[in-house]
Residue frames as qw, qx, qy, qz and C-alpha x, y, z in Angstrom:
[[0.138, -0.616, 0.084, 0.771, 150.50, 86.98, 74.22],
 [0.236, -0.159, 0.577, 0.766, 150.17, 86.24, 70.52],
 [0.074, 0.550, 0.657, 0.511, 146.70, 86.14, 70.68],
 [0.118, -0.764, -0.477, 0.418, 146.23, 88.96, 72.40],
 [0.041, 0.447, -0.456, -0.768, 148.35, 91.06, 69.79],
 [0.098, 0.389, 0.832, 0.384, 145.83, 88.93, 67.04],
 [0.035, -0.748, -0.588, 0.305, 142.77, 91.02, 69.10],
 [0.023, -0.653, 0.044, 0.756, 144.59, 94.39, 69.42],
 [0.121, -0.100, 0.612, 0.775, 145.51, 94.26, 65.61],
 [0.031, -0.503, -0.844, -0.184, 142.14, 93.09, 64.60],
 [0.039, 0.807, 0.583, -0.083, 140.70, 95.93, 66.22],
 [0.324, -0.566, 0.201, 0.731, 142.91, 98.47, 65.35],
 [0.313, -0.041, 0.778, 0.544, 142.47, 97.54, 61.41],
 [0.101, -0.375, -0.879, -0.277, 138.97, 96.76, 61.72],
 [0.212, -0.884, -0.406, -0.090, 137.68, 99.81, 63.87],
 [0.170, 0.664, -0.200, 0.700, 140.32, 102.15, 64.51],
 [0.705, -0.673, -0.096, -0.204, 140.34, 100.99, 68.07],
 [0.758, -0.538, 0.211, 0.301, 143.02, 100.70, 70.81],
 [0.503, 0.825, -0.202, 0.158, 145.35, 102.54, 68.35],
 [0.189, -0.835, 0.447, -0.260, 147.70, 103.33, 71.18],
 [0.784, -0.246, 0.499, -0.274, 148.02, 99.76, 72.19],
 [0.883, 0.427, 0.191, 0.030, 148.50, 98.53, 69.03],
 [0.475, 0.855, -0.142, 0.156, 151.36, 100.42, 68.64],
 [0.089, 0.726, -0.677, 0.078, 153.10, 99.51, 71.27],
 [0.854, -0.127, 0.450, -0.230, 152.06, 96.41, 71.80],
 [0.813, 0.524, 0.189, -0.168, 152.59, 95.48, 68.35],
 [0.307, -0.732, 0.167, 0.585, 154.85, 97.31, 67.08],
 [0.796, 0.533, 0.275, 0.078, 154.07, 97.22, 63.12],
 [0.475, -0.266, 0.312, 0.779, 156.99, 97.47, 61.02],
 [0.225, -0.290, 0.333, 0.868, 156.74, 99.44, 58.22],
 [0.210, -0.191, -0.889, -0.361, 154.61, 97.37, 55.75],
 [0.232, -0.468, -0.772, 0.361, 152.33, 96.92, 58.50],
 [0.166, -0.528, -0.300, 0.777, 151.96, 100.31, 59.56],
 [0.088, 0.169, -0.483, -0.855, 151.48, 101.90, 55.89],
 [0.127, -0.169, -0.925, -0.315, 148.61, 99.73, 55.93],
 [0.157, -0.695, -0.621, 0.327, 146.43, 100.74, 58.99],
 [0.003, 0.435, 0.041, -0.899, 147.61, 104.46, 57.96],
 [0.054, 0.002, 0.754, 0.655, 146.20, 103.56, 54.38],
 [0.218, -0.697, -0.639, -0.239, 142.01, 102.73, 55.49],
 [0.492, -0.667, -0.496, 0.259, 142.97, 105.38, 58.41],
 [0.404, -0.371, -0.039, 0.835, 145.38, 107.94, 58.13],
 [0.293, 0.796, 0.441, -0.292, 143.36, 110.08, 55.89],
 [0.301, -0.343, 0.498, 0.738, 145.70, 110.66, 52.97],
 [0.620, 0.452, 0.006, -0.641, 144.48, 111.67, 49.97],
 [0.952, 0.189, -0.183, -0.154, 146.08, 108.27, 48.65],
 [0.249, -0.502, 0.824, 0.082, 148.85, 105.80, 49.32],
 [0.738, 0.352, -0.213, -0.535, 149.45, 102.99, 46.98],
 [0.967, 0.071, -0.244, 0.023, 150.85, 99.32, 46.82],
 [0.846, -0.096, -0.231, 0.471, 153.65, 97.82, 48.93],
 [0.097, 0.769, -0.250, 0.580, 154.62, 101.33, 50.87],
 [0.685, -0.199, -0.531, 0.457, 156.50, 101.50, 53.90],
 [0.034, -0.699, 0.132, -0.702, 156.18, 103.85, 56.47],
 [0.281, -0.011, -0.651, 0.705, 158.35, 104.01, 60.00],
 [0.257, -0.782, -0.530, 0.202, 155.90, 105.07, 63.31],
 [0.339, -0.478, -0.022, 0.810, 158.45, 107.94, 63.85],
 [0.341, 0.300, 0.470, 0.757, 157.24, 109.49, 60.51],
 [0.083, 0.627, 0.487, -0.602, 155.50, 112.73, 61.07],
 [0.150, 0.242, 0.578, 0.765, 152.93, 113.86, 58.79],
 [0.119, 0.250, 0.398, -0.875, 151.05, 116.98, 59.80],
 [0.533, 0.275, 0.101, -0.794, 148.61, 117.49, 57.13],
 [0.565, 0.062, 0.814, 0.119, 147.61, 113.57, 55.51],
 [0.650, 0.578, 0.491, -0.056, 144.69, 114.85, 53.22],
 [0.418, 0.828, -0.330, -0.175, 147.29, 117.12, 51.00],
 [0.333, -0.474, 0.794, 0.183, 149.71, 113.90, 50.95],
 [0.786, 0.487, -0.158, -0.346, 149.63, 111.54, 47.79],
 [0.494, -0.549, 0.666, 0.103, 151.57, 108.38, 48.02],
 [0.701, 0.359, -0.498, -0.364, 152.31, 106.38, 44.70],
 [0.983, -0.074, -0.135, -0.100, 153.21, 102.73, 44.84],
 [0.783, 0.409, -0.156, 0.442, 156.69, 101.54, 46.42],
 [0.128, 0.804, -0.070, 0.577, 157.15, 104.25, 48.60],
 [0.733, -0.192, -0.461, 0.463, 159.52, 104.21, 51.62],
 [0.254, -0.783, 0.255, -0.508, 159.65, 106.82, 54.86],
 [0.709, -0.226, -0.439, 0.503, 162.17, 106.27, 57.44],
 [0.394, -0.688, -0.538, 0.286, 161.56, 108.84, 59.84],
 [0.421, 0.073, 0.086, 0.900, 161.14, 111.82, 58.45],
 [0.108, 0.593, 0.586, -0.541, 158.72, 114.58, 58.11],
 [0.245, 0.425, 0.638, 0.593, 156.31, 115.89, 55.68],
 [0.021, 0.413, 0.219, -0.884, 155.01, 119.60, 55.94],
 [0.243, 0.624, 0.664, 0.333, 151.69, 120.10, 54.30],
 [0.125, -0.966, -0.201, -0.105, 151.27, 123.91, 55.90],
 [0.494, 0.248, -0.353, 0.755, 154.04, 126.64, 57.03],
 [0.299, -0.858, -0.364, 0.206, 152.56, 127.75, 60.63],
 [0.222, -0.190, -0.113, 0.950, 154.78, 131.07, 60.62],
 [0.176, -0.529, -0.369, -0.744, 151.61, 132.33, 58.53],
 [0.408, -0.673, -0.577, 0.219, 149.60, 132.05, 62.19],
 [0.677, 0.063, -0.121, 0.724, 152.05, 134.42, 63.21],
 [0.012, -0.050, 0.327, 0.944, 152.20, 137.09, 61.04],
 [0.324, -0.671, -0.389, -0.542, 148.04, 137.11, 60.95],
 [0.438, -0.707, -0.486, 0.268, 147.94, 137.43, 64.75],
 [0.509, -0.404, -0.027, 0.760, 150.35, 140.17, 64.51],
 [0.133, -0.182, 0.257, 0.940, 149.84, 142.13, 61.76],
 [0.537, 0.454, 0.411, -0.580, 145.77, 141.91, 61.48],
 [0.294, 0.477, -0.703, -0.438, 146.37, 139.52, 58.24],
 [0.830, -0.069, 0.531, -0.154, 144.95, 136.33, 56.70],
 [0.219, 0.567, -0.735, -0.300, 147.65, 134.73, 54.96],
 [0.913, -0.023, 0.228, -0.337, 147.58, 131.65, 54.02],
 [0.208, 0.602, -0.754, -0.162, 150.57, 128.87, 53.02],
 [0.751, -0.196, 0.630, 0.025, 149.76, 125.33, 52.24],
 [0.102, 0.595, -0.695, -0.392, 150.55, 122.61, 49.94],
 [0.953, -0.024, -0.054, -0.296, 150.27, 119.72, 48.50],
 [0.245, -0.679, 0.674, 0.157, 153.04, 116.89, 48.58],
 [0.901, 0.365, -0.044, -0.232, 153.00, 114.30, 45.70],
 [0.063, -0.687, 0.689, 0.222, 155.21, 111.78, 46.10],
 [0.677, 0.401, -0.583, -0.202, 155.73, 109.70, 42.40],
 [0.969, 0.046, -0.159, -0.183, 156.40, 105.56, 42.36],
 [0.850, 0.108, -0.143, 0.496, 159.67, 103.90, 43.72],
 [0.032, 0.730, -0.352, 0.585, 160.96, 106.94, 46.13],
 [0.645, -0.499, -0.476, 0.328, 162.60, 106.75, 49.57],
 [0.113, 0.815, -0.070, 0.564, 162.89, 109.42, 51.96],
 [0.533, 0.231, -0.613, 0.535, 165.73, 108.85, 54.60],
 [0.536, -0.535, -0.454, 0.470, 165.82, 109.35, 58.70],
 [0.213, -0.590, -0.111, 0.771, 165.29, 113.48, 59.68],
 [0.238, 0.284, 0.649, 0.664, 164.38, 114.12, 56.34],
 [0.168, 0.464, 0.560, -0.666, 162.07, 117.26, 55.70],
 [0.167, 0.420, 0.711, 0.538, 159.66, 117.76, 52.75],
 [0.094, 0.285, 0.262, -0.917, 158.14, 121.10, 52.82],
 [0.467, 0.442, 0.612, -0.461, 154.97, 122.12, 51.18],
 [0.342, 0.837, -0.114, -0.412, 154.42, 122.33, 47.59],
 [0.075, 0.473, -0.822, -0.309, 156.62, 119.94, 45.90],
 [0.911, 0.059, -0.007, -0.408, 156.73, 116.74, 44.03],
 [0.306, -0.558, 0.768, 0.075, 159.66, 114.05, 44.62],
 [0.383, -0.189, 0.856, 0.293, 159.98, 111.37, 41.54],
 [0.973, -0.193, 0.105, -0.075, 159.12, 108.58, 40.65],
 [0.850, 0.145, -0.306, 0.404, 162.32, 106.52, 40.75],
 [0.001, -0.821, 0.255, -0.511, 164.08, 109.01, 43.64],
 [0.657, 0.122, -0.340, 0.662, 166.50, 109.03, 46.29],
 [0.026, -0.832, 0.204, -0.516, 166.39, 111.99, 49.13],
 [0.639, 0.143, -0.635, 0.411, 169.18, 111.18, 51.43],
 [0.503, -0.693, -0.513, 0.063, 168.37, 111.56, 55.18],
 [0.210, -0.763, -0.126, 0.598, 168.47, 115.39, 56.95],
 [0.137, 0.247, 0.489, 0.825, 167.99, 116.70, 53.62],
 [0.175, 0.484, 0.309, -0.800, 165.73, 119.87, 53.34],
 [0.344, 0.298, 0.722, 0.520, 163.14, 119.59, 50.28],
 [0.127, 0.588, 0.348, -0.719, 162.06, 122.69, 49.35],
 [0.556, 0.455, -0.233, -0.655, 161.65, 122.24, 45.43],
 [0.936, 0.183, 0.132, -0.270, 160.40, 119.60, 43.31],
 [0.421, -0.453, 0.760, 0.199, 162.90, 116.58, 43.02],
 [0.397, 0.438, -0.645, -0.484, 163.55, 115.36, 39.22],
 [0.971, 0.085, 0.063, -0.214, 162.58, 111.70, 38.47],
 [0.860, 0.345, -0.220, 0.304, 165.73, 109.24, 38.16],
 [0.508, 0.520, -0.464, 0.506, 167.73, 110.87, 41.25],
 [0.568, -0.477, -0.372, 0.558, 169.22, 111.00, 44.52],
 [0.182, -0.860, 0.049, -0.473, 168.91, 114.55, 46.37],
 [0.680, -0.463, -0.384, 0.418, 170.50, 115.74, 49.59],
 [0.303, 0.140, -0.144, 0.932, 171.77, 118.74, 51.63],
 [0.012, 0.784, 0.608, -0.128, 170.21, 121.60, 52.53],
 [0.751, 0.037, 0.426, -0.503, 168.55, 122.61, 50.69],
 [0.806, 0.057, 0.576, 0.127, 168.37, 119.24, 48.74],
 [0.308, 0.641, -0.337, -0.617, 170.12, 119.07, 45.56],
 [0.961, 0.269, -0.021, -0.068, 170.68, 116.58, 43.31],
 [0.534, -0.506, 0.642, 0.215, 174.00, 114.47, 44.15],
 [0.104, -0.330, 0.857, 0.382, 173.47, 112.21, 41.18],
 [0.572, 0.023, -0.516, -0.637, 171.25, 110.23, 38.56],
 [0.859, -0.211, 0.383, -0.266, 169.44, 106.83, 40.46],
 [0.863, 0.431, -0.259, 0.050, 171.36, 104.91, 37.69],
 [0.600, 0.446, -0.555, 0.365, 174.14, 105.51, 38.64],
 [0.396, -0.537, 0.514, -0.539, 173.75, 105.42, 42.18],
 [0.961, 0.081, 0.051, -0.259, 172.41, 101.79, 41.42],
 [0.728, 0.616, -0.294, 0.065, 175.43, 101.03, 39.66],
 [0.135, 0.612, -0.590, 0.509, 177.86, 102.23, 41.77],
 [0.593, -0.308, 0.622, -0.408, 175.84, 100.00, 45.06],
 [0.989, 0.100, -0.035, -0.100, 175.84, 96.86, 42.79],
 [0.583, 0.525, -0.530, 0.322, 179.80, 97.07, 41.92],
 [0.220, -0.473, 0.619, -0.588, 180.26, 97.65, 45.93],
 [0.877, -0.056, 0.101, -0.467, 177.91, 94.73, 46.56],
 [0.793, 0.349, -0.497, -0.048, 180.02, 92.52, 44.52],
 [0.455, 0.392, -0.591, 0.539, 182.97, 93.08, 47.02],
 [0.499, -0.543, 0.394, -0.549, 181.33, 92.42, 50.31],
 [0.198, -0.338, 0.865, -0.313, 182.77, 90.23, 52.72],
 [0.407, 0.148, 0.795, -0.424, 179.29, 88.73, 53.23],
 [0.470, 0.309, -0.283, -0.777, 177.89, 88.22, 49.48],
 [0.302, 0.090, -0.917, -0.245, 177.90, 85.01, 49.21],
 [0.029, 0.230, 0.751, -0.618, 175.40, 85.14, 52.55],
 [0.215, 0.241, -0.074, -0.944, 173.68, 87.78, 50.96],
 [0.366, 0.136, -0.669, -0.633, 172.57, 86.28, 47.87],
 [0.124, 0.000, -0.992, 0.009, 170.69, 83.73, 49.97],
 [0.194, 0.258, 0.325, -0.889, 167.46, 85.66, 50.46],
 [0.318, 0.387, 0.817, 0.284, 164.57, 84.67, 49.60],
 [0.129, 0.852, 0.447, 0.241, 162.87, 88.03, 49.40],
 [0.353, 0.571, -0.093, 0.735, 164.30, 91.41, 49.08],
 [0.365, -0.557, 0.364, -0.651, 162.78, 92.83, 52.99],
 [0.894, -0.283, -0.332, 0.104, 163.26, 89.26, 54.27],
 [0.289, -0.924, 0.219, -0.118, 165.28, 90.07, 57.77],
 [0.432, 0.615, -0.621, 0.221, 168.62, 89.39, 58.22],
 [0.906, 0.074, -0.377, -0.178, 169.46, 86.08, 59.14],
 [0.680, -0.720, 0.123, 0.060, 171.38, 85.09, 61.88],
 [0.783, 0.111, 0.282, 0.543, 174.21, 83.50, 59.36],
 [0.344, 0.568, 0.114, 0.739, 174.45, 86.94, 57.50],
 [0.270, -0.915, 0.160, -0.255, 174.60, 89.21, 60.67],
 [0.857, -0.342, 0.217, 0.318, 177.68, 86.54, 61.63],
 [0.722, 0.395, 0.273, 0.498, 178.96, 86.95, 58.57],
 [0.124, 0.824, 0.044, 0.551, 179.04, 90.89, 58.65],
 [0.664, -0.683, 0.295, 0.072, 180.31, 90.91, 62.61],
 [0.800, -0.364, 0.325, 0.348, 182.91, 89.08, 62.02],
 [0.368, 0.644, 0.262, 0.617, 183.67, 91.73, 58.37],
 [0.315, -0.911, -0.216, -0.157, 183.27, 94.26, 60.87],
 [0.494, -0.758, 0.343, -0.252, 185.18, 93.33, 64.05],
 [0.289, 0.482, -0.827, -0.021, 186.85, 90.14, 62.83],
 [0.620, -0.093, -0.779, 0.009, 186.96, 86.52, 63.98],
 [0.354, -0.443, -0.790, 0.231, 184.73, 85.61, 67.27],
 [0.325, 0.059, 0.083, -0.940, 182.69, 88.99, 67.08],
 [0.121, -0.334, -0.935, -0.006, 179.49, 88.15, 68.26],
 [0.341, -0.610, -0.247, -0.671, 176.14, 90.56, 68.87],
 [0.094, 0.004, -0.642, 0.761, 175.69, 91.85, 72.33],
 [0.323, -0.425, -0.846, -0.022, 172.76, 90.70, 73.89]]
């Protein structure tokens, strides 16, 4: 099986082939996936060590701009607003409503998230997940709501998840990573079960 998932990938990467296959066969995390979208997905750029979920939907790629760093967890990006179809079929009109979407160095953009057209979102940002972005998010913060406001500075949002860090059950587990998106370890999903649900919680199979 592994070298048949060697093949698929291989051609997927290397010729845009058996896409479909690759995906589920594969199933690329994030990393992974940002890559093949990178020589393929026709953005107008995406840059170093981004992460993007399969579930992300992104309607128009070539108005999308990804800086370095940059994390989607299944949300969606609106390059166009189709109501304009609409309103030309109806009212003998050619409107017209797109955008670009530039989104700056070091940003994540949560689960249900939507990014309309026309904005830019950092660098160093935060937009917290079923947030509605409908204007350009500041550098240095965390957004949310709808639509999205600013909740707070990234500093201090940093701050405030190191001090909480300190006090978890399972730091001492924690700390034993060798790499910041290294997965969680069988010892440190014990450790957090049993923080959870207490002594002899165990993961259901």
């Amino acid at each position: 099986m592994h070298a048949i998932r060697q093949v698929v990938y291989q051609q997927a990467h290397d010729h845009k082939r058996l896409v479909g296959l690759y995906r589920r066969l594969c199933r690329p995390f994030g990393l992974e996936w940002a890559q093949f979208l990178k020589r393929w997905g026709g953005f107008q750029a995406i840059g170093e060590h981004c992460a993007i979920n399969m579930n992300v939907t992104i309607t128009d790629p070539a108005y999308v701009k990804l800086g370095n760093n940059v994390h989607l967890s299944g949300c969606t990006l609106f390059g166009h607003d189709g109501s304009v179809n609409m309103v030309n079929q109806a009212f003998g009109l050619n409107l017209d409503h797109v955008g670009k979407i530039d989104i700056r160095d070091n940003v994540f953009i949560g689960h249900q998230a939507i990014v309309l057209p026309g904005v830019t979102i950092g660098p160093n940002a935060i937009v917290a997940a079923n947030s509605v972005v409908t204007r350009d998010v500041p550098p240095n913060t965390v957004v949310g709501g709808v639509p999205a406001k600013v909740l707070c500075t990234l500093s201090e949002w940093i701050a405030r998840t190191q001090k909480a860090n300190t006090d978890m059950p399972w730091a001492e587990e924690f700390a034993k990573r060798q790499h910041v998106l290294e997965p969680e370890s069988s010892a440190l999903r014990a450790a957090r079960l049993q923080a959870f649900f207490g002594e002899g919680a165990h993961h259901a199979h």
